[in-house]
N, C-alpha and C positions, 0 to 999 in steps of 0.2 A: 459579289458584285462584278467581279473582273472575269466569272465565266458567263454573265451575264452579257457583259458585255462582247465578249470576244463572240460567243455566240449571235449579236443581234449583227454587227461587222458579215460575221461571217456569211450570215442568210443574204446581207445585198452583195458579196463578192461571187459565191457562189454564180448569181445571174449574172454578173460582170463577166466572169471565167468563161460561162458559157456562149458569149458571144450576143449577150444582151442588155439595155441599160441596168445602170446601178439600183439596186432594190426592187427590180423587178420580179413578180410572183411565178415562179417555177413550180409546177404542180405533179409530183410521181404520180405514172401511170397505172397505180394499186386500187383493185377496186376493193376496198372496206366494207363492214355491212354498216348498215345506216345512213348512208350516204357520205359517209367521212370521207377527207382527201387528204392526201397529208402532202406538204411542200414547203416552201420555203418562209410564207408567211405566219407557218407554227411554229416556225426555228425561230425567228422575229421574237414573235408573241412569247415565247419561253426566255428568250430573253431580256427582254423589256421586265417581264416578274420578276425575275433573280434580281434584276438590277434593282429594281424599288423594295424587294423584299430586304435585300442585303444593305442600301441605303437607311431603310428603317430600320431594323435590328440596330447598325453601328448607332443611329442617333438614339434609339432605346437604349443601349449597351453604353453610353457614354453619358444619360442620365441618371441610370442606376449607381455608377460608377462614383458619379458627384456628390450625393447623400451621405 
């Protein structure tokens, strides 16, 4: 949960540092095949999952616990 988060922070500081509003989409200039892009709002995205993955697990992990 806490790389979770630190990661979703980091994707809108990232565009702050660069001299643009907070959470703004920064997109690396990589061309992928498929058409993929990679940038700042998959650093987001990968962090928003850890965080609800690791939110559910602790609430699973603290029902099992209770039984």
């Amino acid at each position: 949960t806490a790389i979770g988060l630190l990661l979703a922070a980091a994707s809108g500081c990232l565009a702050w540092l660069a001299g643009h509003p907070f959470m703004r989409g920064l997109w690396l200039p990589v061309d992928l095949p498929a058409e993929l892009k990679l940038g700042t709002v998959l650093l987001f995205d990968v962090g928003v999952y850890l965080v609800v993955l690791g939110a559910t697990l602790g609430i699973l992990y603290t029902l099992a616990e209770a039984e």
